[in-house]
N, C-alpha and C positions, 0 to 999 in steps of 0.2 A: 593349895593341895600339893602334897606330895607323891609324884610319881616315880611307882615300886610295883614290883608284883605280889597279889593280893590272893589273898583264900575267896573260891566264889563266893561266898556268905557274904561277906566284909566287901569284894566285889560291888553284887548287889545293892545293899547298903550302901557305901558309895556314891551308885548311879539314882536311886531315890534321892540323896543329899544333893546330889548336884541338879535334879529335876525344881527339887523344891528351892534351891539358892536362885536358880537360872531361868522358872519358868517364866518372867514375866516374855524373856526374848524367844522363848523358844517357841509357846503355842503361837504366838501370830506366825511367825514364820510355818507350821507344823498345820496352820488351818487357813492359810492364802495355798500351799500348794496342794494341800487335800483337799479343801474346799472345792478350788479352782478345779485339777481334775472331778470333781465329784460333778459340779456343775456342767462340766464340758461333758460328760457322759450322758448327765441327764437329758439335757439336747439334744442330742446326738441319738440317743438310744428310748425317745418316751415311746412306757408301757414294758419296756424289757428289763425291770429293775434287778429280777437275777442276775442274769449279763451285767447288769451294768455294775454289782457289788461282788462280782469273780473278777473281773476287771481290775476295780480297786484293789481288792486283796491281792492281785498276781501284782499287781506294781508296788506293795509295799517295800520295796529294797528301795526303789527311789524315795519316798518318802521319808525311810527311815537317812537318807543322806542329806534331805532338808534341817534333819536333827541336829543329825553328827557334826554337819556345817557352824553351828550355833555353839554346839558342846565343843571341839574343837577350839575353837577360836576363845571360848570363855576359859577353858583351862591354859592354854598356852599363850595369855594375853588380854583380850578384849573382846567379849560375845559379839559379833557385830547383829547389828541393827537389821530389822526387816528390810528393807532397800539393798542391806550391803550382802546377805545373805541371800536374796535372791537374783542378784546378780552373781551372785558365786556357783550358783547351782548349775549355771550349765557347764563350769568346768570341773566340778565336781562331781559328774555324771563318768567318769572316766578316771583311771580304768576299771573297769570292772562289772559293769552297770550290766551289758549283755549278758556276762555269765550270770549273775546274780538272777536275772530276769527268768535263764534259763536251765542250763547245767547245774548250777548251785540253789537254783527255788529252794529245792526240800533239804540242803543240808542241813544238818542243824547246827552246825557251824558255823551257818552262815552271819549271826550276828558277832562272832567272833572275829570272824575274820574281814568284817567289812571297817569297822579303824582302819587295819593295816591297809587293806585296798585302797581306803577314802584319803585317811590323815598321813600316811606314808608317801602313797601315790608310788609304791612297791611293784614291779613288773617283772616278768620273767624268774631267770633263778632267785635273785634275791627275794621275791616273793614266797617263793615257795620255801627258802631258807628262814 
């Protein structure tokens, strides 16, 4: 893959090509940490399944960093392995995971701008730069 900047279209496209090239590594990794919260909710919370899939959805920023982990690592080298990606997850939880959770929920930028947060690990002025 060559990385350039892209028309969203061609974008788009792109990130379908690279689900379809990568998905064998991605969904295990994408359904041990949804899963896993999904289960720890349902224990936690039987009979309150609303709660319990507002939940879920309010933490999709981390999940979606379960991904990015996977994608990352496949474009710049070597997708790692379920093992090596869920050992990466809790340092990949930082920076940004808070605001994402809270201040930036409803942006709609927010999937934009989470590479630069995740795959950068961009803080301060250079972030915002």
């Amino acid at each position: 893959m060559r990385l350039r900047p892209r028309e969203p279209w061609e974008a788009m496209d792109l990130g379908a090509a690279m689900l379809r090239a990568w998905w064998r590594r991605i969904w295990p990794v994408w359904l041990v940490v949804y899963g896993g919260a999904a289960l720890v909710l349902a224990l936690m919370m039987p009979g309150r399944a609303g709660l319990a899939l507002l939940i879920m959805w309010w933490l999709k920023p981390v999940f979606d960093r379960a991904v990015l982990q996977v994608l990352g690592g496949a474009v710049f080298g070597a997708a790692p392995g379920l093992g090596a990606a869920l050992r990466a997850l809790p340092a990949a939880l930082f920076p940004g995971v808070l605001a994402s959770l809270t201040l930036y929920r409803f942006d709609l930028a927010r999937s934009f701008n989470l590479p630069i947060w995740h795959l950068e690990r961009l803080t301060g002025r250079a972030a915002r730069t």
